[in-house]
Jmol script that loads the backbone (N, CA, C; Angstrom):
load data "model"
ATOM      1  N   UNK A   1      23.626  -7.186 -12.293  1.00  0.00           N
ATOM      2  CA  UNK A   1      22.675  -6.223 -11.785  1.00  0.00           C
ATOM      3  C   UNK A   1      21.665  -6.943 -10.895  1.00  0.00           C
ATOM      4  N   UNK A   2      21.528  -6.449  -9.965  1.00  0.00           N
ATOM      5  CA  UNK A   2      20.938  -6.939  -8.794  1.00  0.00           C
ATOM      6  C   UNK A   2      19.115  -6.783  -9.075  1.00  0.00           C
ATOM      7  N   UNK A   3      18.498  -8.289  -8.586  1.00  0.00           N
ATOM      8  CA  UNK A   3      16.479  -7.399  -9.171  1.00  0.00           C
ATOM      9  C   UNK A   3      15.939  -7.008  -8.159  1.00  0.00           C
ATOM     10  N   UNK A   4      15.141  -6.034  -8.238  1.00  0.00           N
ATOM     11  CA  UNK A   4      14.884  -4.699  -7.265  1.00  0.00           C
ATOM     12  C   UNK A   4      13.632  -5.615  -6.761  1.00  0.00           C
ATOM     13  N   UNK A   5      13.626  -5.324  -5.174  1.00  0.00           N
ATOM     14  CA  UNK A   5      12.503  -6.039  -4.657  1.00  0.00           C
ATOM     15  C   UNK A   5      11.137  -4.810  -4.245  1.00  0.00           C
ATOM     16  N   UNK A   6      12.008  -3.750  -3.518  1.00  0.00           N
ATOM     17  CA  UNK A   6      10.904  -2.854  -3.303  1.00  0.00           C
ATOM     18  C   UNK A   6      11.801  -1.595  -3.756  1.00  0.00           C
ATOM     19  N   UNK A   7      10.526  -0.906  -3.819  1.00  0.00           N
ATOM     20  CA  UNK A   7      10.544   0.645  -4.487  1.00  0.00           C
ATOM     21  C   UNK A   7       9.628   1.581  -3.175  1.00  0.00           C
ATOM     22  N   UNK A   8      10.150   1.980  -2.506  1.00  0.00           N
ATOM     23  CA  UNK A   8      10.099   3.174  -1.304  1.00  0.00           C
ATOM     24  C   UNK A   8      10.467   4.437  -1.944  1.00  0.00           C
ATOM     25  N   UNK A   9       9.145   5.393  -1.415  1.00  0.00           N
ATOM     26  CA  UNK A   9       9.054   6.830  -1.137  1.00  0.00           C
ATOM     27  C   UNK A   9       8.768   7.291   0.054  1.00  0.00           C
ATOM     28  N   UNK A  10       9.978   8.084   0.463  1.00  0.00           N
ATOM     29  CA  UNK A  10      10.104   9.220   1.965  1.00  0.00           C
ATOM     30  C   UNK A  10      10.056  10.262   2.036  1.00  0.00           C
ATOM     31  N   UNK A  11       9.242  10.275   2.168  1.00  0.00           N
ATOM     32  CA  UNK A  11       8.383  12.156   2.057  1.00  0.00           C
ATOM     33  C   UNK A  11       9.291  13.036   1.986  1.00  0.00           C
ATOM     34  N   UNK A  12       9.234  14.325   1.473  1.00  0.00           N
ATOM     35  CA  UNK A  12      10.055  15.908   1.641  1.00  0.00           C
ATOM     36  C   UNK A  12       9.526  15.922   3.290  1.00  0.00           C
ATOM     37  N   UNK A  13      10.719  16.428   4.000  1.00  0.00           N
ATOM     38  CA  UNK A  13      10.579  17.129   5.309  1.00  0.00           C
ATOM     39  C   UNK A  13       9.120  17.265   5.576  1.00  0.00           C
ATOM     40  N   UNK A  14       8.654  17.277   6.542  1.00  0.00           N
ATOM     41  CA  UNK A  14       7.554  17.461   6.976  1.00  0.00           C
ATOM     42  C   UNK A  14       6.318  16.473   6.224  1.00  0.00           C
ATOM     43  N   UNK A  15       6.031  16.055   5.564  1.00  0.00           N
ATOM     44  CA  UNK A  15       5.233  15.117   4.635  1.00  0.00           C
ATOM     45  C   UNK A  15       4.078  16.431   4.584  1.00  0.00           C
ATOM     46  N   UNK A  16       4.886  17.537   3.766  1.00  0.00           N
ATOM     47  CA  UNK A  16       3.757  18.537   3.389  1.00  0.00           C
ATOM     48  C   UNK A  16       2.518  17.460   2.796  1.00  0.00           C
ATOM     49  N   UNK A  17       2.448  17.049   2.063  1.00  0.00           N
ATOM     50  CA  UNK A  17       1.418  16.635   1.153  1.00  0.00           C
ATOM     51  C   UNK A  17       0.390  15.307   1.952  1.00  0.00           C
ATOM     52  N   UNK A  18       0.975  14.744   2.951  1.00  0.00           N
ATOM     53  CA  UNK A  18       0.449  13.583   3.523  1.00  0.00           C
ATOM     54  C   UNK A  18       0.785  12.542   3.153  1.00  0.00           C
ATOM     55  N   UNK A  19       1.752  12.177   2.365  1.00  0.00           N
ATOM     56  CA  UNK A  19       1.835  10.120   1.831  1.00  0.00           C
ATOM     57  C   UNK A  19       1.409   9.571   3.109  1.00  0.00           C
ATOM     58  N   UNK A  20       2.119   9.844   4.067  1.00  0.00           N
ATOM     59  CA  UNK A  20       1.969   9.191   5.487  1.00  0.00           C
ATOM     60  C   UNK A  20       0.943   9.025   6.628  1.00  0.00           C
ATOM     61  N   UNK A  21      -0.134  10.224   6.082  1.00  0.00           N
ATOM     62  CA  UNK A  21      -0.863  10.223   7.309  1.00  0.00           C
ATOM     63  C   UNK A  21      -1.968   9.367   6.726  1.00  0.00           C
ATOM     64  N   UNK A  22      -2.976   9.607   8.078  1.00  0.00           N
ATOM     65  CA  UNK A  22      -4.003   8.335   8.057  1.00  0.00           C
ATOM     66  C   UNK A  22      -5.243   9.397   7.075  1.00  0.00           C
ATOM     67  N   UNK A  23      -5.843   8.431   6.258  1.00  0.00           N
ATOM     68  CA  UNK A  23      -7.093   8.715   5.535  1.00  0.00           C
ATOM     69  C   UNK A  23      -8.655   9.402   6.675  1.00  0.00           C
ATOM     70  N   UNK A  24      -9.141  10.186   6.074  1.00  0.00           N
ATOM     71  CA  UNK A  24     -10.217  10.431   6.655  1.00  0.00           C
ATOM     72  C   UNK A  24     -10.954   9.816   7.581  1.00  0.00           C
ATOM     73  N   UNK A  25     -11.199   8.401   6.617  1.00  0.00           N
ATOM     74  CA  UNK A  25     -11.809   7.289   7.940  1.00  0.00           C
ATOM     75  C   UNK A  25     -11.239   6.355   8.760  1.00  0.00           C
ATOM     76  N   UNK A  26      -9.724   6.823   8.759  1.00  0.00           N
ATOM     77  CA  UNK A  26      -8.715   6.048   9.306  1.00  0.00           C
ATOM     78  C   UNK A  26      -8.326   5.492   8.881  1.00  0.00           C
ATOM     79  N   UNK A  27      -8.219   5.171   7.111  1.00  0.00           N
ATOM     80  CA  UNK A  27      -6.964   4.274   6.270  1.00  0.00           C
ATOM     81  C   UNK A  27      -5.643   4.768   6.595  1.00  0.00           C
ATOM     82  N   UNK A  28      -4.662   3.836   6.725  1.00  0.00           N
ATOM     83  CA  UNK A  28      -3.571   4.029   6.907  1.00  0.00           C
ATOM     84  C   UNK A  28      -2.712   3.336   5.185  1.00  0.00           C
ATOM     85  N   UNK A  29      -1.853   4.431   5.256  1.00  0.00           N
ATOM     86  CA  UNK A  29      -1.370   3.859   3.928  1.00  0.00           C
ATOM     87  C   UNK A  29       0.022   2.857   4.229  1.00  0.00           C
ATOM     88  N   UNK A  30       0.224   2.122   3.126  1.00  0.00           N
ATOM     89  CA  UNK A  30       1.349   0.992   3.199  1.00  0.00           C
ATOM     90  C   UNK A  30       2.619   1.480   3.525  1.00  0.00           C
ATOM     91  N   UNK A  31       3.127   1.681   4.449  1.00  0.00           N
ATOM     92  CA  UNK A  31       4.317   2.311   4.662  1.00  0.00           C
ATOM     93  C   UNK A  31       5.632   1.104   5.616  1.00  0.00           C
ATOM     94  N   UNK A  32       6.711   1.704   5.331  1.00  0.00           N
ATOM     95  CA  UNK A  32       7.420   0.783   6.355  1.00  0.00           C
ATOM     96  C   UNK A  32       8.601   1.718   6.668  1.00  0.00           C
ATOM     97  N   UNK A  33       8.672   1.764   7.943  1.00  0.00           N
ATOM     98  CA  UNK A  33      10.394   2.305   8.288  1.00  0.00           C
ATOM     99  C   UNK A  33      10.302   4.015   7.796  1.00  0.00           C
ATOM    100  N   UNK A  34       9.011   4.639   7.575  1.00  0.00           N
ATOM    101  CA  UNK A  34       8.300   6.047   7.546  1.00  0.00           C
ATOM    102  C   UNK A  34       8.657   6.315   5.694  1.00  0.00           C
ATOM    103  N   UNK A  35       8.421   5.101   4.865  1.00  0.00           N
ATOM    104  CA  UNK A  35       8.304   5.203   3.623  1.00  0.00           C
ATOM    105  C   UNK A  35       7.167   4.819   3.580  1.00  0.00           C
ATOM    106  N   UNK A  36       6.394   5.536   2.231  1.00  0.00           N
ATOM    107  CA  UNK A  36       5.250   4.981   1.466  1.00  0.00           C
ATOM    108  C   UNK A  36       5.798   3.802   0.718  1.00  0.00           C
ATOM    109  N   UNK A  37       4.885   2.408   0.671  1.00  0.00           N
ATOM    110  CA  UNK A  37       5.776   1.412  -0.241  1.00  0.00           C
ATOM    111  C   UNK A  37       4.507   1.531  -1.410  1.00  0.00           C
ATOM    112  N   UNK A  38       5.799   1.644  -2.756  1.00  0.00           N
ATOM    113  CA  UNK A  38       5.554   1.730  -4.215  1.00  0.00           C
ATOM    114  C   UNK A  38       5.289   0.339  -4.415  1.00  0.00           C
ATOM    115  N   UNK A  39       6.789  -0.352  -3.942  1.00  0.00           N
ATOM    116  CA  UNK A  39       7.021  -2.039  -4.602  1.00  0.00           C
ATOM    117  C   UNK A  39       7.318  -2.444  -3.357  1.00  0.00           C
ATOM    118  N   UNK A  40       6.915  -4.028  -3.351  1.00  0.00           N
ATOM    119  CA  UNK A  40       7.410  -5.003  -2.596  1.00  0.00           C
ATOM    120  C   UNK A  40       7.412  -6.445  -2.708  1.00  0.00           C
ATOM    121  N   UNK A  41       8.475  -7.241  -2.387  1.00  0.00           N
ATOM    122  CA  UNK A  41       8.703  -8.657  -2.897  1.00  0.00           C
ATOM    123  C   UNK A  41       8.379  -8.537  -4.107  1.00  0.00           C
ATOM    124  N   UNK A  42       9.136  -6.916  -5.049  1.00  0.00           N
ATOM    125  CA  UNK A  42       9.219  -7.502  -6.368  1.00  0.00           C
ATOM    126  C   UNK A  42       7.752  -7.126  -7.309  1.00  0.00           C
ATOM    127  N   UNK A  43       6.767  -7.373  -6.855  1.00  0.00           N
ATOM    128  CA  UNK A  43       5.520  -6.221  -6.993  1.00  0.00           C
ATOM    129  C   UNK A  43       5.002  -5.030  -7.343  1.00  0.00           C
ATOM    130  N   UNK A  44       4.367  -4.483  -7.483  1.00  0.00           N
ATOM    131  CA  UNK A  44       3.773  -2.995  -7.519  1.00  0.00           C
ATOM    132  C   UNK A  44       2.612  -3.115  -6.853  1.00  0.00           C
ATOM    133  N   UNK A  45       2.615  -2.249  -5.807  1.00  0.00           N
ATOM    134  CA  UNK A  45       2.034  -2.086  -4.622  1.00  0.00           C
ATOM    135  C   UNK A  45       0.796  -1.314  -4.950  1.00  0.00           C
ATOM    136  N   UNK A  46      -0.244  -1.897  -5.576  1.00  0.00           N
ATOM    137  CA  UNK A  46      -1.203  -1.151  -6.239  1.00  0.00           C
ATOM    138  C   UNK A  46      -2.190  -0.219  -4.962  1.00  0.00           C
ATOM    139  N   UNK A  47      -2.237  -0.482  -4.142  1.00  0.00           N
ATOM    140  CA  UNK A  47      -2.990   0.077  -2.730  1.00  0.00           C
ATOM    141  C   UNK A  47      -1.895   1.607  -3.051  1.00  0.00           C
ATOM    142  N   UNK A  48      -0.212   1.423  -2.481  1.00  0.00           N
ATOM    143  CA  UNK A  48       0.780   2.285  -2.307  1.00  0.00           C
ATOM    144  C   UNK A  48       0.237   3.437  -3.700  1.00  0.00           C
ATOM    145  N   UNK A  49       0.454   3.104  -4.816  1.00  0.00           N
ATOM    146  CA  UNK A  49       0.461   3.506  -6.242  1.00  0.00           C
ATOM    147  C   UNK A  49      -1.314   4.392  -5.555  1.00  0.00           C
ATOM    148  N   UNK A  50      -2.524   3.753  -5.958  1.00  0.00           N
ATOM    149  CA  UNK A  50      -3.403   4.561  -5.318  1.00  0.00           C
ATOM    150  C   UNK A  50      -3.138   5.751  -4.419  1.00  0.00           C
ATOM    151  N   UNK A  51      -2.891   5.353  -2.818  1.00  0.00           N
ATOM    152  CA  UNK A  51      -2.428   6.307  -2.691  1.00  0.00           C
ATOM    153  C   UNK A  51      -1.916   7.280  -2.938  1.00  0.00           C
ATOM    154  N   UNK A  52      -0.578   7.043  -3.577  1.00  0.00           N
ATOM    155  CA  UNK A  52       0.450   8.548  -4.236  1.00  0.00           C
ATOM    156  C   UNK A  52      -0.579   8.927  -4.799  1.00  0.00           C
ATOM    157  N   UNK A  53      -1.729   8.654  -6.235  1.00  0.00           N
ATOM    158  CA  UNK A  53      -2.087   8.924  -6.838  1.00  0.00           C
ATOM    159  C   UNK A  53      -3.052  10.032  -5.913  1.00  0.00           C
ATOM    160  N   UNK A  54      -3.786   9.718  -5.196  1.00  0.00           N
ATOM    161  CA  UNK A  54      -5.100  10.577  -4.618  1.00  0.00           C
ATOM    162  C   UNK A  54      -4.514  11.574  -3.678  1.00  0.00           C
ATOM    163  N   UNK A  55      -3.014  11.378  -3.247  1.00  0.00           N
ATOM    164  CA  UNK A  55      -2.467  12.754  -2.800  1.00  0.00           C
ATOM    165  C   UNK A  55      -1.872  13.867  -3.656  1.00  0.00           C
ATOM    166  N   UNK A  56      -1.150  13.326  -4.462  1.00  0.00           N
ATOM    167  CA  UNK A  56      -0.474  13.866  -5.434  1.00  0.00           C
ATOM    168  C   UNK A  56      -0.988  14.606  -6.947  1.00  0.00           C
ATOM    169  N   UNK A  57      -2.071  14.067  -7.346  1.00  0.00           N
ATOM    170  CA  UNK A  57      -3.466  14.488  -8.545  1.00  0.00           C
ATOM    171  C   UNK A  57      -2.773  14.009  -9.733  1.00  0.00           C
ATOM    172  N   UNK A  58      -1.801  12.451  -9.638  1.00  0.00           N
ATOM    173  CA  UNK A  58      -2.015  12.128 -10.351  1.00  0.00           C
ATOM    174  C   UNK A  58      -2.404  11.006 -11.058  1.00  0.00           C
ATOM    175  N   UNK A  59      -2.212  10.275 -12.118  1.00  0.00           N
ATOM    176  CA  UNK A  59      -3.265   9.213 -12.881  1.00  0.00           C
ATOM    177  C   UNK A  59      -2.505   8.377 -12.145  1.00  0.00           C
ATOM    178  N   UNK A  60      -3.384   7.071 -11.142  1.00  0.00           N
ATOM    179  CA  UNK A  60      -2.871   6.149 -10.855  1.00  0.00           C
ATOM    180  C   UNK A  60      -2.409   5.118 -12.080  1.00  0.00           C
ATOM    181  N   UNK A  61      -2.788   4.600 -12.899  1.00  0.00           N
ATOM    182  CA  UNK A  61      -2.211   3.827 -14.253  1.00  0.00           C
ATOM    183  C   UNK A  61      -0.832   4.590 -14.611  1.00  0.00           C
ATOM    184  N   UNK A  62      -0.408   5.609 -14.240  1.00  0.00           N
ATOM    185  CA  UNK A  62       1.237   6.473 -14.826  1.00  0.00           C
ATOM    186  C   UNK A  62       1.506   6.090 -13.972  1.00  0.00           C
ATOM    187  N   UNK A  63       1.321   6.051 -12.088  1.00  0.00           N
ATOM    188  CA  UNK A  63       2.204   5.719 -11.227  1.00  0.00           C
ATOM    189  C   UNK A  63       2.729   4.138 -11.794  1.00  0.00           C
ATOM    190  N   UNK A  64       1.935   3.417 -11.603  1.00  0.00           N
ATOM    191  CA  UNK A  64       1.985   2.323 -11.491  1.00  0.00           C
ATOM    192  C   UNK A  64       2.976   1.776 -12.767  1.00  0.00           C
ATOM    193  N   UNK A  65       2.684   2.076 -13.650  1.00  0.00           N
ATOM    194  CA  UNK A  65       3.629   1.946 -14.991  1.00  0.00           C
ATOM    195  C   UNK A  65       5.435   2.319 -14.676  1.00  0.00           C
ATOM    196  N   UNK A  66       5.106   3.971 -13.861  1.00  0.00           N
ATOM    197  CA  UNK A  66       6.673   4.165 -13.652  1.00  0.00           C
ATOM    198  C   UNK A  66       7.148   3.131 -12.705  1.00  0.00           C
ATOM    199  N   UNK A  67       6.122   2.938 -11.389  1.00  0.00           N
ATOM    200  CA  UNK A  67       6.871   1.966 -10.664  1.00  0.00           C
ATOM    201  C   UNK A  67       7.637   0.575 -11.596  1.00  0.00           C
ATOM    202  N   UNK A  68       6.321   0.336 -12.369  1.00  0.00           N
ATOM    203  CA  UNK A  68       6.687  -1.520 -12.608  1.00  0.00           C
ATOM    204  C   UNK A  68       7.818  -1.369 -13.927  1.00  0.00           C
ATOM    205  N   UNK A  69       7.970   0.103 -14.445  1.00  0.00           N
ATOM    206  CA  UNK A  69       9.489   0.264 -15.268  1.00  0.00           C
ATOM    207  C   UNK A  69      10.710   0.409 -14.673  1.00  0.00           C
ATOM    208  N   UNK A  70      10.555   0.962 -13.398  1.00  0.00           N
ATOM    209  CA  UNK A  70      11.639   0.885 -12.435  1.00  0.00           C
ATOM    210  C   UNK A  70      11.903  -0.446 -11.847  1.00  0.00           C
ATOM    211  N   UNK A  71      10.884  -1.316 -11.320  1.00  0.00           N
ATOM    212  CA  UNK A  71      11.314  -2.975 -11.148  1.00  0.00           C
ATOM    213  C   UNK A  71      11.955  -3.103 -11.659  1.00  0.00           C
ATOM    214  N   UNK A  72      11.585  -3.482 -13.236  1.00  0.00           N
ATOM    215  CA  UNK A  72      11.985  -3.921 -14.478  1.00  0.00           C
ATOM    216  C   UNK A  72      13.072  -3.516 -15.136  1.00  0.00           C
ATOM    217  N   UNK A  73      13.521  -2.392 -14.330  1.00  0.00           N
ATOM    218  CA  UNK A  73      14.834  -1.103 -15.063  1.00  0.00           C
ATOM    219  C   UNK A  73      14.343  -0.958 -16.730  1.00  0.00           C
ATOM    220  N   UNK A  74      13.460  -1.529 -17.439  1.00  0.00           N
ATOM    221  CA  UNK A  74      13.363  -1.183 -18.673  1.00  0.00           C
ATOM    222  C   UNK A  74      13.299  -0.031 -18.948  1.00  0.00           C
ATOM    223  N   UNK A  75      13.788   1.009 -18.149  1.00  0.00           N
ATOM    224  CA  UNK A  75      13.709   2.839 -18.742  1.00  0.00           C
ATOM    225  C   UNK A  75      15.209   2.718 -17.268  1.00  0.00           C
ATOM    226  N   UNK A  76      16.283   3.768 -17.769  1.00  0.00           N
ATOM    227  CA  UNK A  76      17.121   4.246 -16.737  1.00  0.00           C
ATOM    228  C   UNK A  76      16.231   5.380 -16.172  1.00  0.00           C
ATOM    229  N   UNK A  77      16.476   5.376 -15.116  1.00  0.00           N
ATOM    230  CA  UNK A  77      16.232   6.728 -14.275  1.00  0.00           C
ATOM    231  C   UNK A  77      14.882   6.866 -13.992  1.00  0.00           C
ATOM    232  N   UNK A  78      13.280   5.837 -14.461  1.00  0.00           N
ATOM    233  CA  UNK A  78      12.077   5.957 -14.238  1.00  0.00           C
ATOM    234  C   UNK A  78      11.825   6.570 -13.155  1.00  0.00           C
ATOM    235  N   UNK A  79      12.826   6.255 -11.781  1.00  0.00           N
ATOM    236  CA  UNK A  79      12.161   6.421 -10.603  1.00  0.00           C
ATOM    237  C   UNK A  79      12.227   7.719  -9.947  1.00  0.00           C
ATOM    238  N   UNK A  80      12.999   8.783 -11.154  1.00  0.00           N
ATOM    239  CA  UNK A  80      13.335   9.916 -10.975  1.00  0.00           C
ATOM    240  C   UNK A  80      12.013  10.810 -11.015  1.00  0.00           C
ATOM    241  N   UNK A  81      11.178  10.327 -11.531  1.00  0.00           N
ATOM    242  CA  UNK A  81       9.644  10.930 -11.577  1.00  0.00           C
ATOM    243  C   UNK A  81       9.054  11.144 -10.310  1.00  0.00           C
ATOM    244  N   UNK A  82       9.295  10.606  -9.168  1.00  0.00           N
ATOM    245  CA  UNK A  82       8.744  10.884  -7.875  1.00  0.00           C
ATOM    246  C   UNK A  82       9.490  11.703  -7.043  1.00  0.00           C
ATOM    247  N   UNK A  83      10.748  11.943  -7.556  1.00  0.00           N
ATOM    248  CA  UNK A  83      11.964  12.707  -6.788  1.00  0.00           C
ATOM    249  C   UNK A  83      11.190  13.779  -6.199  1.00  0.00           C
ATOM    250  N   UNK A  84      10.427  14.679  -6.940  1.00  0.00           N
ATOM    251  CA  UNK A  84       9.670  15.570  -6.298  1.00  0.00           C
ATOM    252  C   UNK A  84       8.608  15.549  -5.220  1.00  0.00           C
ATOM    253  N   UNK A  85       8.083  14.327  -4.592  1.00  0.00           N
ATOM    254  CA  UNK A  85       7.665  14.219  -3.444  1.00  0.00           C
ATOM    255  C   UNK A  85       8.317  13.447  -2.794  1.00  0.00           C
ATOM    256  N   UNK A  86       9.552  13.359  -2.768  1.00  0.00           N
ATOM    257  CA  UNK A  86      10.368  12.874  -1.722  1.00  0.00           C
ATOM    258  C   UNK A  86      11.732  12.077  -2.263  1.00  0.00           C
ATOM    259  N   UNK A  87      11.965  11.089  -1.547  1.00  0.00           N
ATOM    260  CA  UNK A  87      13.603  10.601  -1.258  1.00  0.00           C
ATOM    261  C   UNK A  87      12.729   9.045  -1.652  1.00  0.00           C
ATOM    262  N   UNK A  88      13.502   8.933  -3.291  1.00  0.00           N
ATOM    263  CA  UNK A  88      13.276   7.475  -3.920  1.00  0.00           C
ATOM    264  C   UNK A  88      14.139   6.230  -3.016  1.00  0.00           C
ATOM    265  N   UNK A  89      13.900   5.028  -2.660  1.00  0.00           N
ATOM    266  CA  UNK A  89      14.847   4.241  -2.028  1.00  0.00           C
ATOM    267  C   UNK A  89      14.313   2.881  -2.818  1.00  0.00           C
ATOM    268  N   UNK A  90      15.423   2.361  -3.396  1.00  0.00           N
ATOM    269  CA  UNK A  90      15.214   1.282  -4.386  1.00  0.00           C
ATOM    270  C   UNK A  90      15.698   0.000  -3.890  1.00  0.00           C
ATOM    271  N   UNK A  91      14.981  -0.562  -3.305  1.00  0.00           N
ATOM    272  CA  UNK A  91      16.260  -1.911  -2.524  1.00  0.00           C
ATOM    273  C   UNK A  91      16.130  -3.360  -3.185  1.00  0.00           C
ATOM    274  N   UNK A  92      17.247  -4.455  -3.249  1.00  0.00           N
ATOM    275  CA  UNK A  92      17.294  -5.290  -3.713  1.00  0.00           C
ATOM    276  C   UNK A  92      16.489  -6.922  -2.992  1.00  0.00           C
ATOM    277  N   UNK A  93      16.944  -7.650  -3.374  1.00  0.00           N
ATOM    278  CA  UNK A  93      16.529  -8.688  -2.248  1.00  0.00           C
ATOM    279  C   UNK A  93      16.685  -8.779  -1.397  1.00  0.00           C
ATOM    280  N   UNK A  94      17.939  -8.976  -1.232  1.00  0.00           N
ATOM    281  CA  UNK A  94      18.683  -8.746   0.079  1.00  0.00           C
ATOM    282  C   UNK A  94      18.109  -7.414   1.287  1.00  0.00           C
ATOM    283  N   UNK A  95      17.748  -6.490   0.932  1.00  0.00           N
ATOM    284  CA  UNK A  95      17.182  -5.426   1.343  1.00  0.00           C
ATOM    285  C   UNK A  95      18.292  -4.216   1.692  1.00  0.00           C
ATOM    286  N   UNK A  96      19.371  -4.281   0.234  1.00  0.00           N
ATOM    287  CA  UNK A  96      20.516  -3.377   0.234  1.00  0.00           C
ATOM    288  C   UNK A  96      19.638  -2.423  -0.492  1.00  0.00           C
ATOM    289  N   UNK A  97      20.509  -1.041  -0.271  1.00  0.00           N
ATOM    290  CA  UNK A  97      20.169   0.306  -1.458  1.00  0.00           C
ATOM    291  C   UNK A  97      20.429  -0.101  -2.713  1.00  0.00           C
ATOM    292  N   UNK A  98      19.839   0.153  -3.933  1.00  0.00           N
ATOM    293  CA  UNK A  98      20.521   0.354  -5.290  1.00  0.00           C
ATOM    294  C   UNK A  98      20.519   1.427  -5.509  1.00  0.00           C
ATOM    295  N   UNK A  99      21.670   1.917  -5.897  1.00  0.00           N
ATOM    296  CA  UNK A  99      22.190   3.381  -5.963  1.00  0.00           C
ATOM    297  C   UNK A  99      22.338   3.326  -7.873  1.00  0.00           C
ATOM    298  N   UNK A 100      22.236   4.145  -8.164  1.00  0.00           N
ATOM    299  CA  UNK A 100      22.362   4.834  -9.817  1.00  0.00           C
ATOM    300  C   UNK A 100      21.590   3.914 -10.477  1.00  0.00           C
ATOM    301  N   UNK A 101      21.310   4.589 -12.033  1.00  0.00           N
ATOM    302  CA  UNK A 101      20.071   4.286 -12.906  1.00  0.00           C
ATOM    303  C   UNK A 101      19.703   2.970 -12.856  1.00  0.00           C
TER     304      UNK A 101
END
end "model"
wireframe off; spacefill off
backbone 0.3
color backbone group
């Protein structure tokens, strides 16, 4: 089993909710390739995690937990919790897809 380097979220169509756009005073959130980044080099992207949290209404400490259980795979399917604001993309070192739990 391959160890997951980053954890990417790609908005539903249109980025009803905003992951992507710029903050009030012009924060721009961590994004790459028009994903919000969760994880990277293996990490939890605590800035990314904030974010989701202050768009989405919910507890940044739950994001952050599901992310760093999905690193970790210590739960199958953790990353299924964000499915609802968008298209999960789980990539390895290499910077391949990991596809299933």
């Amino acid at each position: 089993m391959a160890d997951l380097a980053a954890v990417l979220l790609i908005p539903v169509s249109g980025d009803l909710l905003g992951l992507l756009q710029e903050g009030p005073c012009g924060a721009r959130p961590p994004s790459v390739s028009g994903a919000l980044v969760l994880a990277w080099e293996g990490k939890v992207s605590d800035y990314g995690c904030v974010w989701l949290a202050t768009k989405v209404g919910w507890n940044v400490k739950a994001i952050q937990h599901y992310v760093r259980m999905t690193l970790d795979r210590s739960s199958i399917n953790t990353w299924r919790a964000f499915q609802q604001f968008g298209t999960v993309i789980r990539l390895d070192v290499n910077g391949k897809e990991v596809s299933g739990g």
